[in-house]
N, C-alpha and C positions, 0 to 999 in steps of 0.2 A: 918405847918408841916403835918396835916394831909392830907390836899389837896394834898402835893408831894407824901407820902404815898398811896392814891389811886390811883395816875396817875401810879403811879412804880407797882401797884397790876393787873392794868388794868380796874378798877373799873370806872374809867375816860376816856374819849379819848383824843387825841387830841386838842378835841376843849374846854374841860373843862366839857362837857355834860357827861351825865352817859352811860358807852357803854353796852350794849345789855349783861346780862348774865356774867357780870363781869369779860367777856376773852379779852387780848389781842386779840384786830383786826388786828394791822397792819395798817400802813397809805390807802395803797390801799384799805384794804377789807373795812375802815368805810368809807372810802369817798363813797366808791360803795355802801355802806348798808344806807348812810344819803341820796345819791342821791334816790336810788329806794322807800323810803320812799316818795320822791317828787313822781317818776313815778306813783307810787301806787295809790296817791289821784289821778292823772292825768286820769287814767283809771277808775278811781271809778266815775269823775266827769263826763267824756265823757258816761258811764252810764245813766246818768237822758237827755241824750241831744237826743230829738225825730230825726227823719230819715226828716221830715219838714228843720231843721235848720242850714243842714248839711252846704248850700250855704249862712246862714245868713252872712251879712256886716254891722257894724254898722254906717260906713259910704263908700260912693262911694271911690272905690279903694281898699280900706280894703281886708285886706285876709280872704276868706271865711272860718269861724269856724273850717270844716274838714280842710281844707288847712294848718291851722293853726296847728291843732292837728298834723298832721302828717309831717310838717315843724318839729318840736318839736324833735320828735320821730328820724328821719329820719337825721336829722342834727347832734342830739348829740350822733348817734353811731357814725358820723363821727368824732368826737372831741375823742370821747373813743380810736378810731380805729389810729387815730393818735399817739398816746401815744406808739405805737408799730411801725407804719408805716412810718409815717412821709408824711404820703400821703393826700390830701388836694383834694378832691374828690366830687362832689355832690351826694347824696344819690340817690339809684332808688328807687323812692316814684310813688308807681302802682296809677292809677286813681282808687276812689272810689265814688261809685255810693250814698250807704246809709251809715247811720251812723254807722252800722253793719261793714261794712266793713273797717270804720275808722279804727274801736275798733280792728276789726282783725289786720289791719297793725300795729295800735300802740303796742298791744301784742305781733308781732312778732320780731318789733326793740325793744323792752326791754329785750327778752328774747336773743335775738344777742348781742346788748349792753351786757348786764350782761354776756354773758359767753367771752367777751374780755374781759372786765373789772373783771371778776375769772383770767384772765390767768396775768394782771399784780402785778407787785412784788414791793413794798418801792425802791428798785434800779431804777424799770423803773421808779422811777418819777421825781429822783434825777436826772436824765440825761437832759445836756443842749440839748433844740432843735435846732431847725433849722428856726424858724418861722420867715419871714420876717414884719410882724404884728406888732410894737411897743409895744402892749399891750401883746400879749401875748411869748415874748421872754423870756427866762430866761428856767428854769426847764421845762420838759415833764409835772409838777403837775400841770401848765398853763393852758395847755390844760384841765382838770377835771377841774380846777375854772373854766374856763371859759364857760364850759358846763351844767356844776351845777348853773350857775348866769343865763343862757339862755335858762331851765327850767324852773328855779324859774320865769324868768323874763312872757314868753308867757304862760307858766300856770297860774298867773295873770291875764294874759288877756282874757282867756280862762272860768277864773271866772266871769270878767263882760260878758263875751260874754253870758255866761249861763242864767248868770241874767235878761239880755237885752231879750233874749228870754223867758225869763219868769217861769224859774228854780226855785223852790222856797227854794228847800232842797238841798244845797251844802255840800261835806265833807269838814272837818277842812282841813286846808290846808296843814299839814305835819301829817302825820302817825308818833305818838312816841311809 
């Protein structure tokens, strides 16, 4: 009983976890506030990564580090961007020369990302799409799993990529 008690107070989210400051978020605002807890380490981690390793691969074919980083970035404002649009579009992901300039692109897709994902509402999520993707048919909220699992998932890789290069001090993986 107490547990339903929190969830109805807002002390809870969602997902069972403790929401930020004990307010109702709203479905959209915590998905968007657990997401950029991911982004956050993601820019903290591309931080420790020298302007050398921008091209590193750890094996032949491999996507290079930046490439990687900004694959990330670039793709899942497209997944956010959906949620509104329904439009299925490739991101313009600028060439970057240093690692400086990763970091500048990926700060600017999160700060894009994040003012779409401000403007949607618990309605947009409830709404069926349109997607012809098996996987992600059903609700618009598809769309945010799915780009929330495809952080998680290259931010991972991102960590041994760090590693491999010889990173010694990684951030924890999720900002709570």
């Amino acid at each position: 009983m107490f547990y339903i008690e929190l969830c109805l107070k807002g002390f809870l989210g969602l997902d069972g976890r403790p929401n930020k400051g004990g307010i109702n978020l709203g479905q959209a605002k915590q998905m968007m506030h657990e997401w950029l807890q991911h982004r956050n380490v993601l820019e903290e981690l591309l931080e420790s990564i020298d302007d050398e390793h921008i091209d590193f691969r750890p094996w032949e074919g491999a996507i290079a580090l930046g490439e990687l980083a900004l694959h990330v970035a670039g793709w899942n404002d497209v997944f956010v961007s959906m949620v509104k649009t329904e439009e299925f579009a490739s991101p313009d992901i600028p060439e970057c020369q240093t690692m400086g300039d990763v970091r500048k692109v990926v700060k600017e897709f999160t700060k894009k990302t994040k003012a779409t994902y401000e403007s949607l509402t618990d309605a947009d999520l409830e709404v069926e799409n349109n997607s012809s993707h098996p996987k992600l048919q059903g609700s618009k909220k598809r769309y945010l799993t799915a780009m929330y699992d495809h952080e998680i998932h290259h931010k991972g890789q991102l960590f041994v990529y760090a590693r491999l290069v010889g990173v010694k001090e990684v951030p924890f993986f999720a900002n709570t």
